[in-house]
C-alpha positions as CSV (number, residue, x, y, z in Angstrom):
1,X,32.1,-140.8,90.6
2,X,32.3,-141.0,94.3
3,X,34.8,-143.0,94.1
4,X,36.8,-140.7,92.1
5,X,36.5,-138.0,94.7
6,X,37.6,-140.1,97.7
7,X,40.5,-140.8,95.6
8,X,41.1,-137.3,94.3
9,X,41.1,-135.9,97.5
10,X,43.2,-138.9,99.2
11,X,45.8,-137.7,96.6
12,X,45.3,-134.2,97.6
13,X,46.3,-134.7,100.9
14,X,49.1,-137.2,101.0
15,X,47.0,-140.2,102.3
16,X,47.2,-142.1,99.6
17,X,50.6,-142.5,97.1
18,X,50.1,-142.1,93.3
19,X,49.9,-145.4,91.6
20,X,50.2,-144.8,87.8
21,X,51.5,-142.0,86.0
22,X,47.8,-140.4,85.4
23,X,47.5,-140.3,89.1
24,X,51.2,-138.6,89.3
25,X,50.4,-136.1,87.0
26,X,46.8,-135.0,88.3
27,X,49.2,-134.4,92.4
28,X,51.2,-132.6,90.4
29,X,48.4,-130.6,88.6
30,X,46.7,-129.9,91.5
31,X,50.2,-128.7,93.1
32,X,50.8,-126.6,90.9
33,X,54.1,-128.1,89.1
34,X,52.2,-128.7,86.0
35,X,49.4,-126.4,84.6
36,X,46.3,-128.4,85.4
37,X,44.8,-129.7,82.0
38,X,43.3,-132.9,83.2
39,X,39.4,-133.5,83.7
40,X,40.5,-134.5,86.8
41,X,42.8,-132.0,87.7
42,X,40.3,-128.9,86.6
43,X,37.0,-130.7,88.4
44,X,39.0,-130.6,92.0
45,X,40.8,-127.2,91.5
46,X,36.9,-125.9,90.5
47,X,35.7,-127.6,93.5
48,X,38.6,-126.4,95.9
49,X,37.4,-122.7,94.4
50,X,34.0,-123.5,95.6
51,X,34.2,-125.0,99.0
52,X,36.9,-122.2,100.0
53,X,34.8,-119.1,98.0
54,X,33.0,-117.0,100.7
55,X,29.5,-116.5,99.0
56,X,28.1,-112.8,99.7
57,X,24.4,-112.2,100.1
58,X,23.0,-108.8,99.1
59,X,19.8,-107.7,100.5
60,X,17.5,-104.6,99.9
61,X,16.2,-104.1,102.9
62,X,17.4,-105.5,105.9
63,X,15.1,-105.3,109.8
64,X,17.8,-106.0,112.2
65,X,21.1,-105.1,112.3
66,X,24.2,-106.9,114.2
67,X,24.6,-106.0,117.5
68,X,21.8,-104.1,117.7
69,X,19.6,-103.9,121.2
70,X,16.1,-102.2,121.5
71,X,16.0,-100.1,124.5
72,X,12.8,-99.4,126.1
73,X,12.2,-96.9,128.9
74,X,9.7,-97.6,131.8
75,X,7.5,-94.7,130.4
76,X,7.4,-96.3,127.0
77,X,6.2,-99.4,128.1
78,X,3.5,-98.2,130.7
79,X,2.0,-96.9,127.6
């Protein structure tokens, strides 16, 4: 499958010219000038979604915040 992938994404980019007419149609899938109905086609769009989705995290409860700085007086910390 590795394999696949190199090539997939070698066709993706340019670097590599289709060399059959399964090849053709999975650039053109993935282009957009065909609606993608490949295994092929669908695997790399779903992996495209993935790598370019910015995952959220929720939390509860949350100790610091960004760009937040303690500030201590003298008379706090002769205590």
């Amino acid at each position: 499958m590795e394999t696949c992938g190199r090539t997939m994404k070698a066709l993706f980019e340019g670097t590599m010219v289709p060399q059959d007419e399964e090849q053709q149609k999975f650039v053109d899938e993935v282009n957009g000038r065909r609606a993608a109905d490949s295994q092929y086609a669908l695997c790399w769009l779903k992996y495209l979604k993935e790598i370019n989705h910015k995952h959220v995290v929720y939390n509860l409860c949350s100790t610091s915040r960004s760009g937040a700085v303690e500030d201590y007086s003298e008379a706090e910390a002769d205590e």
